[in-house]
C-alpha positions as a Markdown table, in Angstrom:
| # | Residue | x | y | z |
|---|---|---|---|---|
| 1 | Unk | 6.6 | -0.9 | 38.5 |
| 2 | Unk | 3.4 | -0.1 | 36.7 |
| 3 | Unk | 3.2 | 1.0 | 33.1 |
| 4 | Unk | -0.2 | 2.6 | 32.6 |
| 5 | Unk | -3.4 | 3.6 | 34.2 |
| 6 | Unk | -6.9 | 1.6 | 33.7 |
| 7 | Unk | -8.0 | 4.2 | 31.9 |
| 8 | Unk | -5.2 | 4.8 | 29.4 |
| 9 | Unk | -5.5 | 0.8 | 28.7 |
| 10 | Unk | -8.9 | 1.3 | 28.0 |
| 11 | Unk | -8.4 | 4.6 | 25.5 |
| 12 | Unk | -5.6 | 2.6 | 24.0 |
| 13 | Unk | -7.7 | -0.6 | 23.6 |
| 14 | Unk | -10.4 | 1.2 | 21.8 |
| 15 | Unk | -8.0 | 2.7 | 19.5 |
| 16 | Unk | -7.0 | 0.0 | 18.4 |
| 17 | Unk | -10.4 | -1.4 | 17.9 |
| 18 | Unk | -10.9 | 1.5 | 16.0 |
| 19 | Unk | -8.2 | 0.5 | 13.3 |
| 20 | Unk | -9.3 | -2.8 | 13.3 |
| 21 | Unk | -11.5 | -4.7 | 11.1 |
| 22 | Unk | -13.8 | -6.0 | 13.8 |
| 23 | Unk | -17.6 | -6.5 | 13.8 |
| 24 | Unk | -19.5 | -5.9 | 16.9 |
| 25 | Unk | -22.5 | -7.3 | 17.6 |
| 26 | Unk | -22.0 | -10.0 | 20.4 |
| 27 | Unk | -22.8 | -7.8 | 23.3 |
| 28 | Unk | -21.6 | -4.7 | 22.3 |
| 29 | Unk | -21.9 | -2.4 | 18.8 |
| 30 | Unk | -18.8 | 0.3 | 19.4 |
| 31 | Unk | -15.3 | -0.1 | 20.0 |
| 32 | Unk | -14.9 | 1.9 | 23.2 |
| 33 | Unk | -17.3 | -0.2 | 24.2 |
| 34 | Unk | -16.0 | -3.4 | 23.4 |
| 35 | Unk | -12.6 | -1.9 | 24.9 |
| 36 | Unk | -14.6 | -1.4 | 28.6 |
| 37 | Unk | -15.7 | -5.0 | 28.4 |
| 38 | Unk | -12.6 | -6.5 | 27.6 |
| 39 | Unk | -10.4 | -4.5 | 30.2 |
| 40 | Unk | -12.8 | -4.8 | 33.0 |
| 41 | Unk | -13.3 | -8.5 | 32.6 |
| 42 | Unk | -9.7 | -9.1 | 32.2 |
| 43 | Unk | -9.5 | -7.3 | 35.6 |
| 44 | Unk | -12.4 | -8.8 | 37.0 |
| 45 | Unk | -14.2 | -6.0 | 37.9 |
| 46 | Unk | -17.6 | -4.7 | 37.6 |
| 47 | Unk | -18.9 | -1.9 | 34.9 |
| 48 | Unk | -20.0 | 0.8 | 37.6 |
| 49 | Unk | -16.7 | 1.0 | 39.0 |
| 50 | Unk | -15.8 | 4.6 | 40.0 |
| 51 | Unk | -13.7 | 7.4 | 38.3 |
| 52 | Unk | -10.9 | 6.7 | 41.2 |
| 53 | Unk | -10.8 | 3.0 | 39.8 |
| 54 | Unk | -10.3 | 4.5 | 36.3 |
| 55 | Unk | -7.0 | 6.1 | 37.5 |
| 56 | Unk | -5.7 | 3.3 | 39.2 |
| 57 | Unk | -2.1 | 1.6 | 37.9 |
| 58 | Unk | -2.2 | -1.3 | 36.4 |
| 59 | Unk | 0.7 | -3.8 | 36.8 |
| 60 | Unk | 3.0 | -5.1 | 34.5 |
| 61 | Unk | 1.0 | -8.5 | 34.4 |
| 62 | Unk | -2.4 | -7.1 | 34.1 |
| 63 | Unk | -1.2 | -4.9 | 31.1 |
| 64 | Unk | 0.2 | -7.6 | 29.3 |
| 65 | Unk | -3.1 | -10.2 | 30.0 |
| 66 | Unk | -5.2 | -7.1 | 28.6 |
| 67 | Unk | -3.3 | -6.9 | 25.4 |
| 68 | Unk | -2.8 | -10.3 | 25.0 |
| 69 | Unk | -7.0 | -10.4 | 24.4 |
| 70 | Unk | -6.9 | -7.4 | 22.5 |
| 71 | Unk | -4.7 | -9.1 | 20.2 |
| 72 | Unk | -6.5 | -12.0 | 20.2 |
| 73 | Unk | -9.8 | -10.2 | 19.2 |
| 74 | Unk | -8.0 | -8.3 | 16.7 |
| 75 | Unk | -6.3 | -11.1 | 14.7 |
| 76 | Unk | -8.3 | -13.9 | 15.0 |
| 77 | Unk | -11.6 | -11.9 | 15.1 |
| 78 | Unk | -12.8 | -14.0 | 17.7 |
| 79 | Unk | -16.2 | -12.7 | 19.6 |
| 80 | Unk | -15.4 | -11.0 | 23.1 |
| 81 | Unk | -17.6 | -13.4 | 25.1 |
| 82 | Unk | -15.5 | -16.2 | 24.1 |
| 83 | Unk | -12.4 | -14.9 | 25.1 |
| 84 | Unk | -13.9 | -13.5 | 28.6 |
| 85 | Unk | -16.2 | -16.2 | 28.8 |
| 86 | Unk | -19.0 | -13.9 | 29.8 |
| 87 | Unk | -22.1 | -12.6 | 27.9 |
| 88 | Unk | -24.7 | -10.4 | 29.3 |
| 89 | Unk | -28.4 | -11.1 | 28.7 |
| 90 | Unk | -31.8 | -9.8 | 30.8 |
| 91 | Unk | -28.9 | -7.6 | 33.0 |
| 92 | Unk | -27.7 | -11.0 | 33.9 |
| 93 | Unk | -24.3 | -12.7 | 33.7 |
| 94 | Unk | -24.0 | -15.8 | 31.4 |
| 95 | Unk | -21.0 | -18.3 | 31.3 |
| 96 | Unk | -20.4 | -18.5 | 27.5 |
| 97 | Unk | -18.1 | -20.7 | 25.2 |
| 98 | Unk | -18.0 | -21.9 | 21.4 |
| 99 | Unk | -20.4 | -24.6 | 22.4 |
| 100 | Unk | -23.6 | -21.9 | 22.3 |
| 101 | Unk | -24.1 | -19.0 | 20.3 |
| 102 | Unk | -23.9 | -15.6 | 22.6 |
| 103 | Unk | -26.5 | -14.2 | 24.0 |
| 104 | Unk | -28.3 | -11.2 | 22.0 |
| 105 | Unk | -32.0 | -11.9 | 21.0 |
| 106 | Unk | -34.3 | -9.0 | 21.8 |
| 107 | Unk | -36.7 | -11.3 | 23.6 |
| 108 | Unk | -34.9 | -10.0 | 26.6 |
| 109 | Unk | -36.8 | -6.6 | 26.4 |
| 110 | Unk | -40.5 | -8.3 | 26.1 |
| 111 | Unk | -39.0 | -10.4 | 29.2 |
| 112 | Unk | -38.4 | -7.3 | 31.2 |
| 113 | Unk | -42.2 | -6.2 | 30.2 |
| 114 | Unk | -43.4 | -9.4 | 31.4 |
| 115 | Unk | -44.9 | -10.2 | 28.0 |
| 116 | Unk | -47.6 | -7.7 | 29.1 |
| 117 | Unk | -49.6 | -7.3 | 27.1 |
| 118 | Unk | -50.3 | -10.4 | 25.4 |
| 119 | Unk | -50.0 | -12.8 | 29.1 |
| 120 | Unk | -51.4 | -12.6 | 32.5 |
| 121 | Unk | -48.1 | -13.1 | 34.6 |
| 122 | Unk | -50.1 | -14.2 | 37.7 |
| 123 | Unk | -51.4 | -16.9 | 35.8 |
| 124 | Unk | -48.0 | -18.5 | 33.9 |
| 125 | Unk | -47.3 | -21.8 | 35.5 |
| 126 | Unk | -45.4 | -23.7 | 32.6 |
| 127 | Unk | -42.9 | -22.3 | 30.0 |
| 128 | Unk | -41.3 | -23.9 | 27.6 |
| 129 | Unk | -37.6 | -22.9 | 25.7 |
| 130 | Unk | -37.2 | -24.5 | 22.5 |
| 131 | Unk | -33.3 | -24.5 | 21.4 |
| 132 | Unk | -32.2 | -22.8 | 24.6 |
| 133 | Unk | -28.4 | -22.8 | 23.9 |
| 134 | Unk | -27.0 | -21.1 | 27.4 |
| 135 | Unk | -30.2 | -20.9 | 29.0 |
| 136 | Unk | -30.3 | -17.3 | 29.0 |
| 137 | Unk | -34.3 | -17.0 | 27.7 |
| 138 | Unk | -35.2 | -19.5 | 30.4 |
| 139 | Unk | -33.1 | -18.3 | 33.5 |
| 140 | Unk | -34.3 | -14.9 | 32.4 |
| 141 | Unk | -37.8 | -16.6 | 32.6 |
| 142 | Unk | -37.5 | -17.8 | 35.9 |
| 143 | Unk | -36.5 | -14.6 | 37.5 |
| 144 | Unk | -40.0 | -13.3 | 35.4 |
| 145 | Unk | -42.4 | -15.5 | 36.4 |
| 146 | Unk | -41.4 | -16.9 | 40.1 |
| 147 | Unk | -44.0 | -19.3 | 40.6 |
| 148 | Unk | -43.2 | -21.0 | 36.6 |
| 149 | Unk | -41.7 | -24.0 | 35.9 |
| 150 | Unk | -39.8 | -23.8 | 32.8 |
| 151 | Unk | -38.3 | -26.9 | 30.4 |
| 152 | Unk | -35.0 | -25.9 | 28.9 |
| 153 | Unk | -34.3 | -27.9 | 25.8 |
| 154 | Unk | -31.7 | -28.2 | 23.0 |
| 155 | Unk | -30.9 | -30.8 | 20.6 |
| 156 | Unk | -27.1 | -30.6 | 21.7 |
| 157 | Unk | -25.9 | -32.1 | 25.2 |
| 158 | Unk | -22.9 | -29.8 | 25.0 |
| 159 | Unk | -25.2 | -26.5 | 24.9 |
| 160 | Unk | -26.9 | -28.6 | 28.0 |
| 161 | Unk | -24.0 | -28.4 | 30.0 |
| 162 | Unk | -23.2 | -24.8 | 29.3 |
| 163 | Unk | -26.8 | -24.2 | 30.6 |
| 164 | Unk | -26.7 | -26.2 | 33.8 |
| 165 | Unk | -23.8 | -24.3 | 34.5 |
| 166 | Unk | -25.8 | -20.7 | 34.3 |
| 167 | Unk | -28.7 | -22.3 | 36.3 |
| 168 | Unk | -26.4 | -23.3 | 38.8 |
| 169 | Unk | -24.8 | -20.0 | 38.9 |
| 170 | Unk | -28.4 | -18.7 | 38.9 |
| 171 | Unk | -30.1 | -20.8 | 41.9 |
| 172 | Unk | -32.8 | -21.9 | 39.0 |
| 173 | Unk | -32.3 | -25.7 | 38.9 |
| 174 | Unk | -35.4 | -26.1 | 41.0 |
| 175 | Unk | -37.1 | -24.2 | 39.0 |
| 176 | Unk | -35.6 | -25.0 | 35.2 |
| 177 | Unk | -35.6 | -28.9 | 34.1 |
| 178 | Unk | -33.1 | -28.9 | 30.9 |
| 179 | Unk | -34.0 | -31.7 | 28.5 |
| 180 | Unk | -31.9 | -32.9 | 25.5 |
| 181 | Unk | -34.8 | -33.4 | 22.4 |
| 182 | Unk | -34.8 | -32.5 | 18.8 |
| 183 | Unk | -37.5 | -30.0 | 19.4 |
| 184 | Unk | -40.7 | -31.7 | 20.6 |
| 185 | Unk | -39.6 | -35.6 | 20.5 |
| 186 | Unk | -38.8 | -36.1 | 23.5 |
| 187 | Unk | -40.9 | -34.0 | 25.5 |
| 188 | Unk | -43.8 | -35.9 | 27.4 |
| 189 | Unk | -47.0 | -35.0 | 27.1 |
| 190 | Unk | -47.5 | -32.0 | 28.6 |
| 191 | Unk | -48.7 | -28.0 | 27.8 |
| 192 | Unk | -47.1 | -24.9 | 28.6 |
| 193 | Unk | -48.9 | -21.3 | 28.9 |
| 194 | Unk | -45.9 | -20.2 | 26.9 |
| 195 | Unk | -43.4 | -21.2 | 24.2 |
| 196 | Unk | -41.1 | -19.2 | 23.5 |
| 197 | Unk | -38.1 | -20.1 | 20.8 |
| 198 | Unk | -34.9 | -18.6 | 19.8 |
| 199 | Unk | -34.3 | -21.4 | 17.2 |
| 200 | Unk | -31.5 | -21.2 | 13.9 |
| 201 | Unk | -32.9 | -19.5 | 11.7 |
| 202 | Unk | -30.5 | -18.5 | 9.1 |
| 203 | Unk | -30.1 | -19.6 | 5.6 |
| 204 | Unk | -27.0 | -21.1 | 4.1 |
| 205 | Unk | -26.5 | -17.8 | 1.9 |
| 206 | Unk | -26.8 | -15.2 | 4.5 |
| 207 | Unk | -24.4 | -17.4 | 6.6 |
| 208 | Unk | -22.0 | -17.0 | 3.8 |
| 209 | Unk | -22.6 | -13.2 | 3.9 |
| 210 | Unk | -21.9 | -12.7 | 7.5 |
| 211 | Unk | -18.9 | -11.3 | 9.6 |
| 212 | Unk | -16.2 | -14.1 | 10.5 |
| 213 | Unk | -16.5 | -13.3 | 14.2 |
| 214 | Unk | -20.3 | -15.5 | 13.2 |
| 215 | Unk | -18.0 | -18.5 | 12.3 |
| 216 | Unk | -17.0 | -19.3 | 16.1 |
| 217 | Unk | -20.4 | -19.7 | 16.8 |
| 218 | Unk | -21.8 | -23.1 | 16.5 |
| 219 | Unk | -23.5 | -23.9 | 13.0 |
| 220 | Unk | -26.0 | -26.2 | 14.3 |
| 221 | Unk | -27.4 | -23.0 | 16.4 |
| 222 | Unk | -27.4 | -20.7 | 13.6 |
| 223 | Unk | -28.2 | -22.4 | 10.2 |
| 224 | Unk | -31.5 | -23.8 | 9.0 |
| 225 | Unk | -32.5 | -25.3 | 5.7 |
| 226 | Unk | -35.0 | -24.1 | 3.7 |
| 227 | Unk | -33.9 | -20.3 | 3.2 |
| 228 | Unk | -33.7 | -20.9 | 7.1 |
| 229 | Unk | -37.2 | -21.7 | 7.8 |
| 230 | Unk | -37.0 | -25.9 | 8.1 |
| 231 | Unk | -36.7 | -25.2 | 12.0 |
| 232 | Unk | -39.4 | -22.6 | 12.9 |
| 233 | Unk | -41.7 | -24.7 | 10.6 |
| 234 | Unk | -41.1 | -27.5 | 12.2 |
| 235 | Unk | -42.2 | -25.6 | 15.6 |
| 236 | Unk | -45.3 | -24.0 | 14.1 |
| 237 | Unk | -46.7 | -27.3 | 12.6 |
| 238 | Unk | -46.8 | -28.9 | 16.4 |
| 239 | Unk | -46.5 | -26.2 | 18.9 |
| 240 | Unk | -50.5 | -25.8 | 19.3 |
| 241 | Unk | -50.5 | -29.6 | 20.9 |
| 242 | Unk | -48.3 | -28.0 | 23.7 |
| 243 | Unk | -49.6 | -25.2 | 24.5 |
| 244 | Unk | -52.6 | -24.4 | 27.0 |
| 245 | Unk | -56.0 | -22.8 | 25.3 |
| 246 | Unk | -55.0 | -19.5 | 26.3 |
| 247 | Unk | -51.3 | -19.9 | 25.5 |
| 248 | Unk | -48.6 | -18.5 | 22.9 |
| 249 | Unk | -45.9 | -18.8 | 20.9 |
| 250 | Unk | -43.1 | -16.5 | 20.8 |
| 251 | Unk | -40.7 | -16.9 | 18.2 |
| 252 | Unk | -37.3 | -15.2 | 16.6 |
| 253 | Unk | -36.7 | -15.7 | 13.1 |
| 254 | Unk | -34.0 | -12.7 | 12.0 |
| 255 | Unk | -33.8 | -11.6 | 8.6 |
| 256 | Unk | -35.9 | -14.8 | 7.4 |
| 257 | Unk | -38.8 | -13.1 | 9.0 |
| 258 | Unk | -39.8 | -12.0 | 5.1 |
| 259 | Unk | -39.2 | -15.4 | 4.0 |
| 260 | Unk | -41.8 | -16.7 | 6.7 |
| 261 | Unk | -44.4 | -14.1 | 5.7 |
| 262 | Unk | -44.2 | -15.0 | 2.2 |
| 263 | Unk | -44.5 | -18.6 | 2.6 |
| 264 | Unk | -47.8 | -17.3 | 5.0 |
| 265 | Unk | -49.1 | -14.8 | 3.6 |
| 266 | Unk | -52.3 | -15.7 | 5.3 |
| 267 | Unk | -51.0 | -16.4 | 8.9 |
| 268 | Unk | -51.8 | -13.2 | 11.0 |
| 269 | Unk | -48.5 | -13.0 | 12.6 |
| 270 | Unk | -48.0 | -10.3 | 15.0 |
| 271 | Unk | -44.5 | -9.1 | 14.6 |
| 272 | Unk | -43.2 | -7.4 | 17.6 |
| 273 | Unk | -41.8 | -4.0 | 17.8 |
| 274 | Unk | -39.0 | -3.5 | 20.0 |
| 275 | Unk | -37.7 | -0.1 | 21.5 |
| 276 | Unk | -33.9 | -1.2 | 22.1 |
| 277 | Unk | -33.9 | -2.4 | 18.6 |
| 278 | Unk | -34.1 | -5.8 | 16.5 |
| 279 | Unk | -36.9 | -7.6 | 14.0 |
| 280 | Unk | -38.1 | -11.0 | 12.8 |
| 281 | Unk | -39.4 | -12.1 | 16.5 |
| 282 | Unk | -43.6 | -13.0 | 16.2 |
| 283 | Unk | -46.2 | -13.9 | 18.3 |
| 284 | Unk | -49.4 | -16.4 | 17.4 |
| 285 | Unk | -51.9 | -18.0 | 19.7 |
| 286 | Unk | -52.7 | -21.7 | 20.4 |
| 287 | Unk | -55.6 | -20.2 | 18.3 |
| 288 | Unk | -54.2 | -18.9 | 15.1 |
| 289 | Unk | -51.7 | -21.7 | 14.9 |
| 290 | Unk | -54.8 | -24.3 | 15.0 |
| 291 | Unk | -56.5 | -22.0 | 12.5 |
| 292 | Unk | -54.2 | -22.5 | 9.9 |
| 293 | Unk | -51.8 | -25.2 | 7.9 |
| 294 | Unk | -48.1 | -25.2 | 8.0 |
């Protein structure tokens, strides 16, 4: 016997959301929201389902599995993504767990712009993905720039295998080589029309000013020395040596984005402007970086 439609699980959900101290931010910023993802995935069914799905009965199972997670992301403030295992980024599906950080960086919007204007996209043949976690920024490459070959990389072999599991699930693995490396040691020689980096970036104190639902996520993804700069430094001071004549660097560095320009205040960075929202993410040329000392 049934206890309650899909959609009075879902307005129930969010109510309780809504009394609950929970931080969104992880794929969602609202608790109805967060409710719609949690019951849907729980059911396994897609966000455009129709208003006759929304009145459907649920069964006594399902109802119980659904508040089960709700409890779960209520008490232990645990991010949604690891409880579903799922994590949207580019429009696509990502597998997620606690051994990469979930996908959120706003480098997804200047993929879905191709990087216009500041690339040709006819004439990208090699990317690379510095700290690529799930592989999210380089899948999302691969479906940019068709005819690219793009090197994944990560310090950490478990972040590896959560990303040969998305370009599995994405048909990319012909197109996306992942390689284990502490940034650029163990990459061969080779240049790249295009860096991009999503690398930690945040400082020891802002880490202890964040929302617990930040503590599942993996510290060696988030936190950086050196008010959070040691990292993107690190990049800046041998990125040129990779990168093509014409190529860039694209890089996200949060909130220590002020830290950055203080430490340069001579480096022209061009800090990108995003129309979905989110800061901190620059762009230099092969040029400027060999133009100036880090």
């Amino acid at each position: 016997m049934s206890t309650l439609k899909l959609i009075q699980i879902i307005e129930q959900t969010a109510d309780q959301f809504e009394k609950a101290d929970l931080f969104y931010g992880h794929g969602t910023d609202n608790a109805w929201d967060e409710a719609v993802s949690l019951v849907l995935a729980s059911l396994q069914l897609p966000f455009n389902i129709s208003d006759k799905n929304l009145d459907r009965n649920l069964s006594v199972e399902e109802v119980n599995r659904i508040q089960a997670l709700a409890q779960c992301r209520i008490k232990e403030k645990k991010p949604l993504p690891y409880l579903i295992n799922k994590a949207y980024f580019f429009g696509l599906e990502f597998y997620v767990d606690e051994r990469v950080i979930i996908p959120r960086s706003p480098i997804a919007e200047l993929l879905e712009n191709q990087l216009s204007p500041w690339i040709n996209h006819n004439q990208v043949h090699a990317i690379l993905d510095l700290c690529t976690g799930s592989g999210c920024i380089a899948i999302a490459s691969a479906f940019v720039f068709e005819n690219a070959k793009i090197d994944a990389v990560d310090i950490n072999n478990e972040a590896l295998a959560v990303a040969a599991i998305n370009c599995q699930r994405h048909d990319v693995t012909d197109q996306v080589t992942l390689i284990q490396s502490d940034i650029f040691s163990n990459l061969v020689d080779k240049q790249y029309d295009i860096i991009i980096s999503n690398p930690p970036y945040v400082s020891s104190y802002e880490m202890s000013t964040l929302p617990v639902e930040y503590s599942y996520e993996p510290t060696l993804a988030l936190i950086a020395k050196d008010e959070g700069l040691a990292i993107a430094i690190n990049i800046l001071k041998n990125a040129a040596k990779f990168l093509n004549d014409q190529g860039i660097l694209i890089m996200e560095v949060g909130n220590s984005w002020q830290a950055l320009q203080a430490r340069y205040p001579q480096v022209p960075f061009l800090w990108l402007e995003f129309t979905k929202g989110g800061e901190g993410i620059f762009l230099l040329t092969k040029e400027q970086l060999l133009n100036y000392q880090f």
